[in-house]
C-alpha positions, 0 to 999 in steps of 0.5 A: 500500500502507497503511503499518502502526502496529503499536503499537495500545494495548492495551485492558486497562487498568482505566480503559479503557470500550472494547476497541480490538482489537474495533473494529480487528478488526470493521471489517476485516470489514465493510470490504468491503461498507462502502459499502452501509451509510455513508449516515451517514458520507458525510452528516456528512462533507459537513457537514464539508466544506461547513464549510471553505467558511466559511473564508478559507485554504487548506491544503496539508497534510491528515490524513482519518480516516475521511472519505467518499472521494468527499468527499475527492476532490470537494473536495481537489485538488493537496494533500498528504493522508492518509488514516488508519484503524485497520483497514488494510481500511478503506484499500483504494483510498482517496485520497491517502497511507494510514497505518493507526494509532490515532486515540488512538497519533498517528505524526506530528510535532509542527506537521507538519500544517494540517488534521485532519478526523476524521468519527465515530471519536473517540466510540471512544476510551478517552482523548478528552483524550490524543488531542485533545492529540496532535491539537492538537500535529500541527497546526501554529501556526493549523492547525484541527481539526475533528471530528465524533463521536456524542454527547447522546441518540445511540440512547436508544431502543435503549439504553432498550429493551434495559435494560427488556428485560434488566430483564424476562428477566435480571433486571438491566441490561447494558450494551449501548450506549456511553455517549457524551460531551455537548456540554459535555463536548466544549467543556471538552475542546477547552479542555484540549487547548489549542484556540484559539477552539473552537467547539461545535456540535450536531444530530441525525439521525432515522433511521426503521427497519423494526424494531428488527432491521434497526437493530441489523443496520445498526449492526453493517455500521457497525461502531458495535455495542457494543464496551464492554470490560464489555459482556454476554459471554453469547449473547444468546437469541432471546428477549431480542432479540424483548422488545427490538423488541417494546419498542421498537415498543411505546415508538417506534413510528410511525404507518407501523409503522417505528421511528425511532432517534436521532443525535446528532452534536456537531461540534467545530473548534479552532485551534492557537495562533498570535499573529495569532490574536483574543486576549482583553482583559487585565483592566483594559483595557477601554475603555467603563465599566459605566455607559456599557455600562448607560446610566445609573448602575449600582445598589449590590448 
């Protein structure tokens, strides 16, 4: 049995982008038939692991959020592991210890755990920083984090075919797809978050769909659908989601007919601070001079 947080953050701040009660309660529906649509989840989760192939330690105590399961069991064996989500569905037969509890409301100690993994659910948070300090405080000294979040251009063709399209029938845009952070961003907040040796890196994913329905359709059974607090409240009509596809296939269409549609992943991995850590040189003691470094005598500016 999932053990409950029930101090979920409540989504009606005036700084806040999304409402976290929607995500919670959307992916309690979909937590049934899940599997059949995270293909995605299941891929970045094994580039997540096949990461820590790289690495020359083992780690014993271990915090999973929303990792692929069967990742979690193929590669971690005789650990102590948690497997946390906010929606307490989402935890049904998972491995290890199941916690339900907000990605951005940790219930941990500070310097309890050795390694966080989070695969595709920070891009939901309303504050990146405050959860990316909570992170680095749960680990312990040299403890590592990874993460791995929707960032960059992530569906700029849906994105751009649903603002011509409101454009067209509204007469004015909606917001309808999150915005979602870049890879500069990601590195100046693992700095802030007092992550040693961050590391930042980035590619992306094409995925080709029938038409831009069966996109929409897919993103909804993944519970990656808009969940902005300032989203469009109204029905969507038929005819505004018919100018959508039509624009869609008319501006990314392939030569097959299908659609294709962009993700963007941003990976990220920090260290908790610890002294046997590589530290940077204090100015001033460098041990080579810029002459020697250039070989000959360096010009006056």
């Amino acid at each position: 049995m999932a053990q409950k947080n029930s101090s979920f953050k409540a989504s009606s701040k005036n700084n806040d982008l999304f409402n976290r009660s929607l995500i919670r309660s959307r992916r309690e529906r979909i937590a049934a038939s899940f599997s059949d649509y995270d293909f995605l989840n299941r891929e970045i989760s094994e580039r997540l692991i096949d990461n820590l192939h790289d690495i020359k330690m083992s780690f014993e105590t271990i915090l999973s959020m929303n990792l692929c399961d069967d990742t979690i069991r193929s590669y971690f064996k005789d650990v102590f592991l948690i497997n946390q989500n906010m929606a307490h569905k989402m935890l049904a037969g998972k491995y290890g210890k199941k916690v339900q509890a907000d990605e951005d409301l940790f219930p941990y100690k500070n310097q309890c755990l050795e390694l966080i993994i989070s695969c595709l659910t920070l891009h939901w948070i309303n504050d990146i920083p405050g959860s990316l300090i909570q992170i680095r405080r749960s680990l312990k000294p040299n403890g590592l984090f990874m993460g791995a979040v929707f960032g960059g251009e992530t569906l700029f063709e849906l994105r751009a075919s649903m603002l011509k399209a409101g454009i067209d029938i509204r007469g004015g845009a909606t917001p309808h797809v999150s915005p979602f952070i870049d890879i500069r961003d990601a590195g100046t907040l693992m700095q802030r978050a007092g992550f040693s040796l961050p590391v930042i890196s980035t590619e992306r994913i094409t995925v080709n769909y029938t038409d831009a329905f069966s996109l929409m359709k897919e993103l909804k059974n993944m519970g990656e659908n808009n969940a902005l607090i300032k989203r469009f409240k109204g029905l969507t009509s038929k005819k505004f989601m018919f100018a959508v596809a039509e624009k869609y296939q008319q501006d990314y269409g392939n030569e097959d007919g299908k659609v294709s549609a962009t993700f963007d992943v941003i990976y990220m991995k920090g260290w908790a601070p610890h002294e046997s850590q590589q530290q940077p040189l204090k100015p001033g003691t460098g041990k080579i001079s810029l002459k020697v470094a250039l070989g000959s005598k360096p010009k006056s500016l």
